[in-house]
N, C-alpha and C positions, 0 to 999 in steps of 0.2 A: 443479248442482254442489253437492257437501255439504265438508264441511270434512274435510283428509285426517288430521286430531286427535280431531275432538270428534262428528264426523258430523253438524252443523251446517248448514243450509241457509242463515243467518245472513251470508250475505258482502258485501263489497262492495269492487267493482274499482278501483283507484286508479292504477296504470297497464296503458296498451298499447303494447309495444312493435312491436305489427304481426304479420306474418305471416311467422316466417322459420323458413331451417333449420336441422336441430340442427348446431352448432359443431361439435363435432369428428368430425363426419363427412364429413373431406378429400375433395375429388374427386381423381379420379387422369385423367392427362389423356384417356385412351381413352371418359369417360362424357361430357368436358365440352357436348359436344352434346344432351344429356336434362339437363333443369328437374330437381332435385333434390327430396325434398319438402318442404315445408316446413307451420308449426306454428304455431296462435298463442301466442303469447309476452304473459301478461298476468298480471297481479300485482293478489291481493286480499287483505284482511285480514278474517280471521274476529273477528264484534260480539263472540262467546260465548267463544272462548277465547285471542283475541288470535293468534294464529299466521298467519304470513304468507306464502303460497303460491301456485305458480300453479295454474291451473286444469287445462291441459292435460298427460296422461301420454303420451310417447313410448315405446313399450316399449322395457323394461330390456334386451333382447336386440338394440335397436336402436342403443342408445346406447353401451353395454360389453362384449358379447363379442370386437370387436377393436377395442381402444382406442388414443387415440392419445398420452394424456398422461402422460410417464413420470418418477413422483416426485423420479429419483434425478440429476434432471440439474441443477437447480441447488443451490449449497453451501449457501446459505441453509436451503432444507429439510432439507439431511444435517445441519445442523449442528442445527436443530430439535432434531432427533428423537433425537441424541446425547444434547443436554441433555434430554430428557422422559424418554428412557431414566435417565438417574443418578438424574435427580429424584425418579421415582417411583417406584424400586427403595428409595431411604433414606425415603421419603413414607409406602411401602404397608409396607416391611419385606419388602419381595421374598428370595428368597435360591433356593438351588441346587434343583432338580428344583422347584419351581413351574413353573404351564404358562401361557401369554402365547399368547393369539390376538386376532390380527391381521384386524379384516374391512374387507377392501378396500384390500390389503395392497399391491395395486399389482407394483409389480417387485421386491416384499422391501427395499425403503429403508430401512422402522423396521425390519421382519424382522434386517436385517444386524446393528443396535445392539448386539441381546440375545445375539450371540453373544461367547464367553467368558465370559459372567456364570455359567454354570453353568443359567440358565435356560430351559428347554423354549420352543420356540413351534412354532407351525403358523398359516400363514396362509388365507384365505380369499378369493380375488377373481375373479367372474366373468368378467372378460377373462382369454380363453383364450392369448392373446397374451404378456401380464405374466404369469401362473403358471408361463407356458413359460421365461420369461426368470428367476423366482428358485428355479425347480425347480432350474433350471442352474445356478445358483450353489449349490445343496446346503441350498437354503432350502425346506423342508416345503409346498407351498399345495395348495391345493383350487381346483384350476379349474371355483368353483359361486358362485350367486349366495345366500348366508346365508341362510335363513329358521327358520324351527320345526324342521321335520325334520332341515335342518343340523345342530343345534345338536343334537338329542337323538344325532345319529350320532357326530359330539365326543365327547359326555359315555360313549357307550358302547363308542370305542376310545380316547380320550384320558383319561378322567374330568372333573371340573369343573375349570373354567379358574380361577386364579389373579387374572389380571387379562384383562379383555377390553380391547380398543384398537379406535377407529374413527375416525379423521382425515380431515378431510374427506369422510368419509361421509353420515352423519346426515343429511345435508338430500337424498341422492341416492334413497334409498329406496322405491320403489314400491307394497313391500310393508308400511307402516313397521311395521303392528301385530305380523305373525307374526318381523320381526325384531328390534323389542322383545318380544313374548313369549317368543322363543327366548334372546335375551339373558338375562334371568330365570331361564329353565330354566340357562344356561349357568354363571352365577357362583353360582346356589346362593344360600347362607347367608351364607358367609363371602368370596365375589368381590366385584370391583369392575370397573366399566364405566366406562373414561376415553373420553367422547366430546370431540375437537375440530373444533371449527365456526367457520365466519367468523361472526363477531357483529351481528347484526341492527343493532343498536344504534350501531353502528361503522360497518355502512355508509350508514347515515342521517347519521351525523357527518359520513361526507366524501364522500357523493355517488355511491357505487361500483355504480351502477346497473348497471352491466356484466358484478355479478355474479348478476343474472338469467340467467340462459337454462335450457334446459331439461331438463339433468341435477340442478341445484336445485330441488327441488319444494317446500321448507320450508326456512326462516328465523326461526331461533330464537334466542328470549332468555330467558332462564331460568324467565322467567314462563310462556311458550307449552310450553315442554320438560319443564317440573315434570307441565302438567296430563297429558304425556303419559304419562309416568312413573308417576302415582300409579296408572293403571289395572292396572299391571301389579307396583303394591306397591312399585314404586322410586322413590326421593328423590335428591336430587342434596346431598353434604356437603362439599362443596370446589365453587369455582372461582376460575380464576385468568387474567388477561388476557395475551394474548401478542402482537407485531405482525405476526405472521406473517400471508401473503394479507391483507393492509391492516388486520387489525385482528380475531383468531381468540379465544373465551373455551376457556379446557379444565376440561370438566364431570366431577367424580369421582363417580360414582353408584354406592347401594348398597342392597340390600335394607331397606327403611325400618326404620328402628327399631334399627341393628344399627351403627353407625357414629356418634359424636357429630357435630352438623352447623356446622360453622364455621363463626366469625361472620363471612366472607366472602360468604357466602350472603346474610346479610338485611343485609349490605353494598349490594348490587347489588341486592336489592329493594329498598330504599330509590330508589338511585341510576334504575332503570328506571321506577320511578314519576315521577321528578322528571323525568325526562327526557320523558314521558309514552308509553312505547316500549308502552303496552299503549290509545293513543287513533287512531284514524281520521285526525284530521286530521293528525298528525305525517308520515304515511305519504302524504297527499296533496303536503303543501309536497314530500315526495321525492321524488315525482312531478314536479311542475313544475321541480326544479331541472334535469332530466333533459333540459328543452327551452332552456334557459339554455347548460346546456353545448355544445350541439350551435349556439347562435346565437352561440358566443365563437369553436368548435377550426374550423370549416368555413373562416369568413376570412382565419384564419390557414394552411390548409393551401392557400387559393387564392390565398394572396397570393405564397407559394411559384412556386406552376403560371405565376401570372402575370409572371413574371419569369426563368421558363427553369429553376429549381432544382429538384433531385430528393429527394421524400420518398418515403423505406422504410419500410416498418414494421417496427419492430423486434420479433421474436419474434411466433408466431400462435397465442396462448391461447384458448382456447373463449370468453373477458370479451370477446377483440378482435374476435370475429365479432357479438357482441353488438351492439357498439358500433357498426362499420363496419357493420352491417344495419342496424341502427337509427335510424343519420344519412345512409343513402344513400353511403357512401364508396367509390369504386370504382376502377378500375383510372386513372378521368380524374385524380385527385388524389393517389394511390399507385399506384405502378410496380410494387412487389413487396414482402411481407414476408423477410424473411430468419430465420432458424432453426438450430439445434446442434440437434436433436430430428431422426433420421435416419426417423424413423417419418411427417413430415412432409415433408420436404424433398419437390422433386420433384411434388406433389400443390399442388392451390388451394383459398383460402377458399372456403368453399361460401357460395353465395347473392353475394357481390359478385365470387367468380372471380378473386380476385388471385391471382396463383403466389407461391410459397413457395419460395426459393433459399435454399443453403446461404451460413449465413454468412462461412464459414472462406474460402469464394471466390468471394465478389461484393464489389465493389470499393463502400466506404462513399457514401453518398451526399451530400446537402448538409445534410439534416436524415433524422432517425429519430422518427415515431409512437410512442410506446413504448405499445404496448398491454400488456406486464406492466408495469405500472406498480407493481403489489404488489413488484418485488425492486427497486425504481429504486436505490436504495444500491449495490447491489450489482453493478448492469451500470453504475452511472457511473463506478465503482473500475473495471471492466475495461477499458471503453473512453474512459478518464483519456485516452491518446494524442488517441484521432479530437477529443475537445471540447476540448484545447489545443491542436488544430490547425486549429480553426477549424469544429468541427461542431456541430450542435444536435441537442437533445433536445427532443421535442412532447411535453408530459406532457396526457392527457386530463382526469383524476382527481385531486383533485378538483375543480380548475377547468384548464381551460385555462392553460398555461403554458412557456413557452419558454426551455430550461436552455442556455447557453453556457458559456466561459471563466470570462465576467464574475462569474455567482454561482454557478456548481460549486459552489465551498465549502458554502453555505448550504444545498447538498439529498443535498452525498456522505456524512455523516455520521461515524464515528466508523472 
């Protein structure tokens, strides 16, 4: 294996989470009789350039051209990308006929923002599925998966992009290099490339192993993403923390030398060294906590089973197939996930085979798994009823822990 940054032979393994399959690729019940395939799932950091990645590639064509994860369904992310829209309109000095592309646009969520601003966009995202779905709403996409070519076919029916956008992108990449070189060709001189990522750094803080699996190939912290950058002459002169997906930095990059670089920047270098987010053994203790957590949430979900009460999981995010593979969780200790994502319903976790019901009508259970555990605020405000009436919340992340009546308060937030 060489390193998917610096070409690096330099690695070294710090977890394994076994041999599973990829997350979001739902069974539907007519396959459930054929073994699915599955992948190992293992996490190493490069000595040489710090970046931290798995080993194995799934291909791109396997993972996203019909996807099943769709931006636009929780309010938490609309409301996101609401505020990133304002922000970075008065930030960049956006204004009317600038062009905004969008790679991995999804079902047009951020797409939708930028309308009325007066500003141009066209989206980009390989799921044939999602283009289908913001074509439909009158939203511009390219049902392709971004690379160099992409990008040169842009500049020569759109012109140079104004601002480029990648959310939750960045670490999905297969391709990474020819889609940062395209990047480069795309903003030109005078563009800008706002990448948001969930923050390496962040999920070493609170444990979110779960956000392995293997549409994540890369795990960056501004140190690991600079060295990528500089190959292809770009710098990063902004970033700014956000808590979004448990904890996201958003990177503002621009042709080096062309943008003054805020003292934000060697803020967080500072702050990444102190934390030691570019040493080996930080990423080991990650590792080990990994088997902590699995020897706390198992007892608690069989002390459940052992007494007659029924745990669901609530919601089946690509983190919850992680997780549920990875501590062996199966149908003996959860009955069923439950879902609003109609792209899911109907279909089972791949690799432990739970089903996936609608939650609008399955009747609640005694406790819920929360395996989004990234919007917990936000599904505790919904379902405020079921936990004053006597229901629980299983939070995995980042320790094991058990939400009632009693301290609601202290996790529903603002």
């Amino acid at each position: 294996m060489k390193c998917r940054v610096c070409d690096s032979a330099n690695l070294q393994m710090f977890l394994d989470l076994g041999s599973q399959p990829h997350g979001d690729s739902f069974i539907l019940p007519k396959n459930l009789k054929k073994r699915e395939p599955h992948y190992p799932l293992r996490a190493f950091f490069c000595r040489d350039c710090t970046t931290v990645q798995i080993d194995y590639t799934v291909p791109k064509e396997v993972m996203f051209e019909n996807y099943a994860y769709v931006s636009g369904t929780t309010r938490t992310l609309r409301a996101h990308f609401e505020e990133s829209t304002e922000r970075l309109i008065k930030k960049l000095k956006l204004k009317k006929g600038n062009l905004v592309v969008d790679i991995g646009s999804n079902d047009g969520t951020w797409l939708l923002c930028w309308q009325g601003t007066g500003i141009k966009t066209l989206g980009v995202d390989g799921a044939k599925n999602l283009a289908k779905i913001a074509n439909a709403k009158g939203l511009e996409t390219w049902p392709v998966f971004f690379d160099k070519k992409v990008a040169e076919k842009i500049i020569k029916k759109k012109g140079h992009a104004d601002l480029v956008t990648a959310a939750g992108v960045f670490f999905h990449l297969e391709e990474l290099h020819s889609v940062t070189e395209g990047i480069a060709k795309l903003i030109g001189d005078k563009g800008v490339l706002c990448v948001q990522a969930i923050y390496l750094g962040e999920m070493v803080k609170i444990n979110a192993f779960d956000q392995i699996y293997h549409e994540h190939l890369t795990y960056w912290t501004l140190h690991s993403i600079s060295r990528l950058l500089e190959l292809y002459d770009l710098e990063v002169f902004s970033v700014e923390f956000f808590p979004i997906h448990g904890g996201t930095i958003e990177y503002l990059i621009a042709k080096k030398g062309i943008r003054p670089v805020d003292s934000s920047v060697a803020a967080m270098r500072v702050a990444e060294k102190k934390r030691k987010l570019g040493e080996l053994g930080t990423y080991k203790k990650f590792g080990d906590q990994v088997w902590k957590i699995k020897k706390e949430l198992l007892p608690i979900l069989k002390k459940y089973k052992a007494v007659g009460k029924k745990v669901f999981a609530l919601g089946a995010p690509i983190k919850g197939s992680t997780l549920l593979n990875s501590f062996g969780i199966g149908t003996d200790l959860i009955e069923c996930a439950v879902e609003v994502n109609p792209l899911k319903i109907g279909t089972y976790i791949p690799g432990v085979r739970i089903p996936i019901k609608d939650e609008k009508t399955t009747p609640a259970p005694d406790a819920y798994l929360v395996l989004p555990w990234n919007f917990l605020p936000e599904l505790l405000r919904k379902m405020k009823d079921y936990i004053q009436n006597g229901g629980v919340f299983i939070v995995p992340v980042p320790k094991p822990m058990v939400i009632d009546k009693n301290n609601y308060a202290l996790f529903v937030g603002k």
